[in-house]
C-alpha positions in Angstrom: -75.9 -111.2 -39.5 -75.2 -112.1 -43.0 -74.4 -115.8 -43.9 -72.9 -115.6 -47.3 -73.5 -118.8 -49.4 -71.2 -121.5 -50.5 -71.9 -121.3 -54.1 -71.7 -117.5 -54.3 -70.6 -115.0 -51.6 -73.2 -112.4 -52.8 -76.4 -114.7 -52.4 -76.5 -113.8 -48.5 -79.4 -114.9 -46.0 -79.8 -112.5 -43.4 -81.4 -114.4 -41.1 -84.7 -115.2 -39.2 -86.3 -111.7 -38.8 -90.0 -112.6 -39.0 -92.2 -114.9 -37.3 -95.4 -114.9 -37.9 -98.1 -116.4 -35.5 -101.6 -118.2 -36.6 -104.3 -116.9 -34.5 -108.4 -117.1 -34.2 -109.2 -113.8 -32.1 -107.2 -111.6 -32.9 -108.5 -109.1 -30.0 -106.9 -111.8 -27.7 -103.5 -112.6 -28.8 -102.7 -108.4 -30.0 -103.6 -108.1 -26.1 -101.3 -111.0 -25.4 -98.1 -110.1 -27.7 -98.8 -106.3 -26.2 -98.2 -107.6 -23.4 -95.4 -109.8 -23.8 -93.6 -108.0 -26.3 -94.3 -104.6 -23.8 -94.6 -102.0 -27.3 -97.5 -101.0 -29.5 -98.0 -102.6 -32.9 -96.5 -101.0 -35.4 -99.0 -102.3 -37.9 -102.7 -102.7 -36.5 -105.2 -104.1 -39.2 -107.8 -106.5 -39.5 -105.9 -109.0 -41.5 -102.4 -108.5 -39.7 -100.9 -107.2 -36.7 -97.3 -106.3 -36.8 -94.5 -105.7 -34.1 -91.3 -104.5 -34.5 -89.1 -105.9 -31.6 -85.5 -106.8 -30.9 -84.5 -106.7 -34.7 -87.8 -108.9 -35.4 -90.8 -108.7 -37.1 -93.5 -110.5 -34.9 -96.9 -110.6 -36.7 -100.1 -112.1 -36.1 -102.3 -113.4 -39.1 -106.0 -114.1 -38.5 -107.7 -116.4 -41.0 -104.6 -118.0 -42.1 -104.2 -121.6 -43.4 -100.9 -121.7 -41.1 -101.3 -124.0 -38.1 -98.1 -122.9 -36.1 -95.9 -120.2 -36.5 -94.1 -119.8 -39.3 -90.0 -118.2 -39.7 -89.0 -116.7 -42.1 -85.8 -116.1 -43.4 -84.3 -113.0 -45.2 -82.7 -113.3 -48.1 -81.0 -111.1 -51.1 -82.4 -112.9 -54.1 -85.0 -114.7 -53.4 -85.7 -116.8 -56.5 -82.0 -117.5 -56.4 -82.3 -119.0 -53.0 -85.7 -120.9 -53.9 -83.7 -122.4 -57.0 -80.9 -123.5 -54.3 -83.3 -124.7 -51.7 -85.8 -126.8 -54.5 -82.2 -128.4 -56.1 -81.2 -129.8 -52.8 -84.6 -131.2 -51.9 -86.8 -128.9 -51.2 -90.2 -127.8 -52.8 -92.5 -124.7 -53.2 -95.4 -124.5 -51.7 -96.0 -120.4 -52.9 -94.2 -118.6 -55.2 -92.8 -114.4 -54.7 -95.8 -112.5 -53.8 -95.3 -108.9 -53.2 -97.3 -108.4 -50.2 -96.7 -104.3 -50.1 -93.8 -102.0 -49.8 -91.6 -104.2 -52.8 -91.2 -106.7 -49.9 -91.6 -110.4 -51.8 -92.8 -113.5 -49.8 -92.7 -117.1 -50.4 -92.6 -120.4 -48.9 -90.3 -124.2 -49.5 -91.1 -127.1 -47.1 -88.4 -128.8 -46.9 -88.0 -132.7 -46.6 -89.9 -133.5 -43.6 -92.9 -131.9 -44.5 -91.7 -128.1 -42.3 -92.4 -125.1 -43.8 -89.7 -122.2 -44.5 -90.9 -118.9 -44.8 -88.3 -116.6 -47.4 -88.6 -112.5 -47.5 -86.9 -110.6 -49.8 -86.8 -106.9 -49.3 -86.5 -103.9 -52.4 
């Protein structure tokens, strides 16, 4: 579902399409989400297991300084949308990272101190 923006019809935000889950054995919780989720990772490595179900992206990230899962929102341009989020009251936590594939990564926390996860795929 595309929401088109306000300010300009082609800045669109797809949605949430990722979530990605904090854990400490990550033995356990792939045997968990296996479970729950009832499909195969689609992604299986020691830093990150990924699933692809119902549309979503459900990963789990070992080691990781998150301490609850974390959305994240698609969106067409996504140093346009950080430069719409931060003017309205937001602020960056981490900048664009391509983490593989073209696909860029970044997160705002907005004013209460949650953090927003943004994905923008090439």
């Amino acid at each position: 579902m595309n929401i088109p923006s306000e300010k300009d019809p082609a800045m669109t935000v797809q949605g949430i399409k990722t979530v990605l889950h904090p854990v400490t054995d990550l033995a356990a919780a792939k045997a968990v989400y296996t479970a729950l989720l009832g499909v195969e990772p689609t992604n299986d490595s020691p830093y990150y297991v990924g699933y692809e179900s119902g549309g979503q992206q459900i990963g789990l990230v070992p080691n990781s300084d998150m301490t609850s899962p974390l959305a994240h929102w698609h969106v067409s341009d996504i140093e346009a949308k950080i430069a719409e989020v931060t003017a309205a009251g937001a602020t960056l936590k981490s900048s664009p990272k391509d983490v593989g594939g073209g696909r860029l990564v970044a997160t705002v926390v907005d004013p209460d101190g949650n953090v927003l996860g943004l994905i923008q795929d090439r």
